[in-house]
KOLKE-545337 format. One line per field, with one value per residue (C-alpha): x, y, z; residue number from 1; residue in three letters. Coordinates in Angstrom, 1 decimal, padded with zeros to 4 digits. Layout:
u: (X_...)
v: (Y_...)
w: (Z_...)
seq: (NUM_...)
type: (ALA_...)
***
This chain:
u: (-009.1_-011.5_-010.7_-006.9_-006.8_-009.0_-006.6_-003.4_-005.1_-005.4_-002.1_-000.4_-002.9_-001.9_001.6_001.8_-000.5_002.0_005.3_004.7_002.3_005.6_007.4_004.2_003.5_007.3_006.7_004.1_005.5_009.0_008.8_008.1_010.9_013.5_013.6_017.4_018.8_020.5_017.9_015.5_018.2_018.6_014.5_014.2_017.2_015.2_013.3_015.2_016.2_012.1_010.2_010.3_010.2_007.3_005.7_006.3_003.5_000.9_002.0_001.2_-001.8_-003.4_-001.8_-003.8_-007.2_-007.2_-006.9_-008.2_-011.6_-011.8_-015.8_-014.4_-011.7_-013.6_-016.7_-014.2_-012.1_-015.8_-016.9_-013.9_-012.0_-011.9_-009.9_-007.2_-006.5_-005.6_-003.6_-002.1_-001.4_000.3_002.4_004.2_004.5_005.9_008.2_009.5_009.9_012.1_014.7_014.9_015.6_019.3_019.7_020.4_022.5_019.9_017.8_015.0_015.4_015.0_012.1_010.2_010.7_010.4_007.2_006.4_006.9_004.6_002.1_002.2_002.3_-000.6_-002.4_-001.5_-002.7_-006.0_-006.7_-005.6_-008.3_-010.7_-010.7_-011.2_-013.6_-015.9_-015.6_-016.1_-019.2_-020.3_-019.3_-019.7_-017.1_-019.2_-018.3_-014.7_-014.7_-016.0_-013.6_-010.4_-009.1_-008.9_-007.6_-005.1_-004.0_-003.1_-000.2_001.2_001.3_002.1_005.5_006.2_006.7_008.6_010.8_011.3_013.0_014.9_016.5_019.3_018.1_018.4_015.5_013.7_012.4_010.6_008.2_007.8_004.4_002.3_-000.4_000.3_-000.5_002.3_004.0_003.8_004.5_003.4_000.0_-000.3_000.9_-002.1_-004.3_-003.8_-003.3_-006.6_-008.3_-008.1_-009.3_-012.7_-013.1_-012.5_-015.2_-017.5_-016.7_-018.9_-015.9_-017.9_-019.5_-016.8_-014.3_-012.6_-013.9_-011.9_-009.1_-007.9_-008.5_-006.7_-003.3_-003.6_-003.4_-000.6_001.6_000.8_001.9_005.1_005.5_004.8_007.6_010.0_008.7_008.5_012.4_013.9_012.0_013.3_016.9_016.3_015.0_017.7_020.3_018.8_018.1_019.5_019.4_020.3_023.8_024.5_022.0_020.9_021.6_017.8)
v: (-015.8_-012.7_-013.9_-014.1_-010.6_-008.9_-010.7_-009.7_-006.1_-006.0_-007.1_-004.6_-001.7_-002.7_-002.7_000.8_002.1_000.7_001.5_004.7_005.6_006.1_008.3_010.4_010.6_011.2_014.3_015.5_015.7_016.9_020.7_019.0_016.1_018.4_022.0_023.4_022.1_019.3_017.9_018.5_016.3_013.8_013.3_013.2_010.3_008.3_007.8_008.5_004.9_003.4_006.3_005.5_002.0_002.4_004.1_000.9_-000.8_002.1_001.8_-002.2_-001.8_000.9_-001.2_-004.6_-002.5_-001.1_-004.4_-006.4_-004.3_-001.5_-000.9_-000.5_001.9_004.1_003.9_005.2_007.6_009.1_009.6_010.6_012.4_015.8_013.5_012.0_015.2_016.4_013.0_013.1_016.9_016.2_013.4_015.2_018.3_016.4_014.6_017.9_019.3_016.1_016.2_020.0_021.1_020.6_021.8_025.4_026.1_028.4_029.0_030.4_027.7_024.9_026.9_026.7_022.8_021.7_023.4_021.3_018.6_019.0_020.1_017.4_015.1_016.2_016.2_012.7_011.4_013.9_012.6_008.7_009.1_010.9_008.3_005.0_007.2_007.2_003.7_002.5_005.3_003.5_006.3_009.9_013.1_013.5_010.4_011.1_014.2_013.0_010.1_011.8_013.7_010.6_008.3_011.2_011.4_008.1_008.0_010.7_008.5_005.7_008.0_008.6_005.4_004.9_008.2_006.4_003.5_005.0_008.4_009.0_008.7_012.3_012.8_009.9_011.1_013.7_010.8_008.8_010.2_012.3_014.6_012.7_009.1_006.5_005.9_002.2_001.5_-002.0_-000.9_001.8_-000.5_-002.9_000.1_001.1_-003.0_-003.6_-000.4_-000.9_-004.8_-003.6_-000.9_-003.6_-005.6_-003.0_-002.6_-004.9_-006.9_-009.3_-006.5_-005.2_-007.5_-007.8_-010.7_-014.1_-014.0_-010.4_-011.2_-014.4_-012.4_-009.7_-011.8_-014.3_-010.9_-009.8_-013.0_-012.9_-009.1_-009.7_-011.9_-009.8_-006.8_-008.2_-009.3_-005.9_-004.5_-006.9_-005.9_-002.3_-002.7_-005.5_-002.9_000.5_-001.2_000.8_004.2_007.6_008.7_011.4_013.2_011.6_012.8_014.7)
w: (-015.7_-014.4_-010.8_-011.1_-013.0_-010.1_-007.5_-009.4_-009.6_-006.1_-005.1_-007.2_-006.0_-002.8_-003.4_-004.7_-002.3_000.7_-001.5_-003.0_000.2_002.2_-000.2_-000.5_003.1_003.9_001.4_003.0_006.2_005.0_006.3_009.5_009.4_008.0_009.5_007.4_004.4_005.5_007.4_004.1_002.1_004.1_005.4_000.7_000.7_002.9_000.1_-002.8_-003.7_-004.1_-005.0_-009.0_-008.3_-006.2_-009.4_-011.1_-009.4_-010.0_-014.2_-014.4_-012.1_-015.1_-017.4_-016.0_-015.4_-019.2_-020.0_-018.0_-017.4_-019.9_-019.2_-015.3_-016.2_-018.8_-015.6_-012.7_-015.3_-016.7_-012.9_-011.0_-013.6_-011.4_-008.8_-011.4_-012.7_-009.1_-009.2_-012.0_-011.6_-008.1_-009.3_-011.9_-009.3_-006.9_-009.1_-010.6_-006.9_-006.1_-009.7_-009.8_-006.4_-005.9_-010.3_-008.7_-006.0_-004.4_-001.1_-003.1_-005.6_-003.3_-001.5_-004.3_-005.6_-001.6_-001.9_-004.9_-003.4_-000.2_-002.4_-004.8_-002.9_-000.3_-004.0_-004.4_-000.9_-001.6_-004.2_-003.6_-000.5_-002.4_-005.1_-002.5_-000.6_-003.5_-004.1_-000.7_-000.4_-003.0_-005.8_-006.5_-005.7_-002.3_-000.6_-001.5_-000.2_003.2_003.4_001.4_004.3_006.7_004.4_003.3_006.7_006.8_003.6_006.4_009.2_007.2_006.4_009.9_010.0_006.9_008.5_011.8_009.9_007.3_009.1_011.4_015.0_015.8_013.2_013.7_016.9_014.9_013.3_016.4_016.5_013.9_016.1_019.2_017.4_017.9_014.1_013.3_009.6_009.6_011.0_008.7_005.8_006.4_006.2_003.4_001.6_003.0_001.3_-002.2_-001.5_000.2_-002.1_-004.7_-003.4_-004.1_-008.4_-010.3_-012.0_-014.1_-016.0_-017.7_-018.0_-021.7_-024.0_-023.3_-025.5_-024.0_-020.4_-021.2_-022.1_-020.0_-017.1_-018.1_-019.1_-015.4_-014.0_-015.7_-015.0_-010.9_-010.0_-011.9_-009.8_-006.6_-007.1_-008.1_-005.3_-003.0_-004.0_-004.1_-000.1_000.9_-001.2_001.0_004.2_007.0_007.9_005.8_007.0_004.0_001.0_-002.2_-005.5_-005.3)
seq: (1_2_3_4_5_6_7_8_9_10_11_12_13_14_15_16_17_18_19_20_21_22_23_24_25_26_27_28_29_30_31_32_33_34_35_36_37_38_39_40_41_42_43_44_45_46_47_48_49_50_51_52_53_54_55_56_57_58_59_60_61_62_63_64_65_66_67_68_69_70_71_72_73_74_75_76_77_78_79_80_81_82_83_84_85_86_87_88_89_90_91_92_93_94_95_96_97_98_99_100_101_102_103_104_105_106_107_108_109_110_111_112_113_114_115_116_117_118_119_120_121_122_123_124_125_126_127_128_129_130_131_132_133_134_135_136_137_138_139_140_141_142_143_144_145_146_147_148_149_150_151_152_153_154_155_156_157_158_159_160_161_162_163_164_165_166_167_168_169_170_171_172_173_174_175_176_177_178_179_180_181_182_183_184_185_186_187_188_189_190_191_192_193_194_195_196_197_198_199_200_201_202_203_204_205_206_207_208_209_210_211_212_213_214_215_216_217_218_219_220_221_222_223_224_225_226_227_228_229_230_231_232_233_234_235_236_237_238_239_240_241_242_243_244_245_246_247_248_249_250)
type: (UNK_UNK_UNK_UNK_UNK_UNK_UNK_UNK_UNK_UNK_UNK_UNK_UNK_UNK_UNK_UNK_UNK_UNK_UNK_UNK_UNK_UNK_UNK_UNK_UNK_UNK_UNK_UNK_UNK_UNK_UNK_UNK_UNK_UNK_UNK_UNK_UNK_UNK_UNK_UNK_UNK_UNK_UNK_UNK_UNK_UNK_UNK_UNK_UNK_UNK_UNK_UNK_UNK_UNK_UNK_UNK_UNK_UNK_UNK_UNK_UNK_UNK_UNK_UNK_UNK_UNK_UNK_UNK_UNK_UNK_UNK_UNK_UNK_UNK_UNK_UNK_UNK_UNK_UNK_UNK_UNK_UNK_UNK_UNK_UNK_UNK_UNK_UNK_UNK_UNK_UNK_UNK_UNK_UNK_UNK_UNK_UNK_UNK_UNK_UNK_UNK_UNK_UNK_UNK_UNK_UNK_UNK_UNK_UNK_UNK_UNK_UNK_UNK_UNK_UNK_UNK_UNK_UNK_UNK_UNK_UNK_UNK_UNK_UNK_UNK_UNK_UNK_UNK_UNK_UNK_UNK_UNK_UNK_UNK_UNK_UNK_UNK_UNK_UNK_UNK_UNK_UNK_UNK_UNK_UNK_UNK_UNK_UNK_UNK_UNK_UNK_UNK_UNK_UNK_UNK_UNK_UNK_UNK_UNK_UNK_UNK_UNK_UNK_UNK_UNK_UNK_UNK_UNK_UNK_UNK_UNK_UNK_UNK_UNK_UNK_UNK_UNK_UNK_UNK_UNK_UNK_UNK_UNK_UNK_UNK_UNK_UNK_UNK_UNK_UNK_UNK_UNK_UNK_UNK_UNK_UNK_UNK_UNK_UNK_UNK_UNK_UNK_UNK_UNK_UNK_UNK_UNK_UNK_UNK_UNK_UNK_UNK_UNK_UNK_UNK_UNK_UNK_UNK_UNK_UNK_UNK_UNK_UNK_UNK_UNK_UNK_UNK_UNK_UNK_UNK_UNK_UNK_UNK_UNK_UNK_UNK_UNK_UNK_UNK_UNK_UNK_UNK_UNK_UNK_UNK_UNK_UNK_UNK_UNK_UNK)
***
């Protein structure tokens, strides 16, 4: 059962870090995308339809770790905890930027939340890099800090290339490259799916998995949970599959 949790975890690590790494990088790049209102509206409705979806992935992969391997989670928590504050902190910025900027009919209104959300979620991707830095340095803040700012720099290409799908062709041109690199989504998506598995390989597992009985139902939960998941996001994608033509509800 301790091999089929640390696969599961890994497939839905991956997944979020794929899923969720477009919306992030799309929001990082969204002064750049959208230059007026409009533009800002419609670059957000790109990926208005996944973003709390996306989240989904990043809830059962905490949920599977805590129980799963509690000694690794308490480890990682203890010794990065400046990092998933900065996460956690950007998350909930960027997620109020997104639901309160069209609440106020207002230029300085939405100035404000946009900002939010660029800053949360160049937080998230910080701190997302940060954290697989250390791992992959083989832990401590200072090997996420060397590695963070590459890594980061990858949720932004990886929403370029989320952008060039999902927005009208005028704006799409905009993401065709990020600082003169080609945008190619499925590159950038195997970046960051193959990340969290070598960083993975890195954690010692056996240490601190739960007792039998724990493991046991942690990991049959999971296995119902995943194809559940991987169906409503297969909807959601088949549902929003073509370009933005007109602003979201954000």
């Amino acid at each position: 059962m301790e091999s089929l949790a640390v696969v599961l975890l890994a497939v839905f690590s991956a997944g979020y870090l794929v899923l969720a790494g477009a919306d992030v990088g799309v929001g990082m790049l969204l002064p750049w995308l959208g230059r007026d209102e409009r533009e800002r509206r419609l670059v957000i409705a790109s990926f208005a339809p996944f973003f709390l979806g996306n989240e989904v992935w990043l809830v059962a992969a905490a949920g599977l770790a805590a129980g799963a391997f509690p000694g690794l989670e308490h480890e990682l928590l203890t010794e990065l905890y400046p990092l998933f504050v900065v996460l956690l902190v950007g998350w909930v910025v960027r997620d109020m930027g997104l639901w309160l900027r069209g609440r106020v009919d207002a230029a300085a209104w939405r100035v404000v939340w946009d900002g939010a959300v660029v800053a949360g979620s160049w937080a998230l991707a910080l701190a997302w890099g940060s954290v697989l830095g250390s791992v992959l340095g083989g832990g401590g803040l200072n090997a996420g800090s060397v590695l963070g700012l590459p890594l980061a720099l990858v949720f932004a290409w990886h929403g370029a290339g989320f952008a060039r799908w999902r927005l009208p062709v005028g704006l799409a041109g905009r993401a065709a490259r990020v600082g003169g690199v080609p945008s190619r989504y499925g590159v950038s998506a195997v970046v960051l799916a193959v990340a969290p598995v070598v960083a993975g390989v890195r954690l010692p597992w056996s240490e601190s998995a739960a007792d039998g009985a724990g493991l046991t139902m942690t990991a049959v939960v999971t296995v119902v949970v995943l194809p559940l998941l991987v169906a409503a996001q297969a909807l959601v994608w088949w549902t929003f599959r073509g370009r933005v033509e007109s602003p979201s509800y954000l």
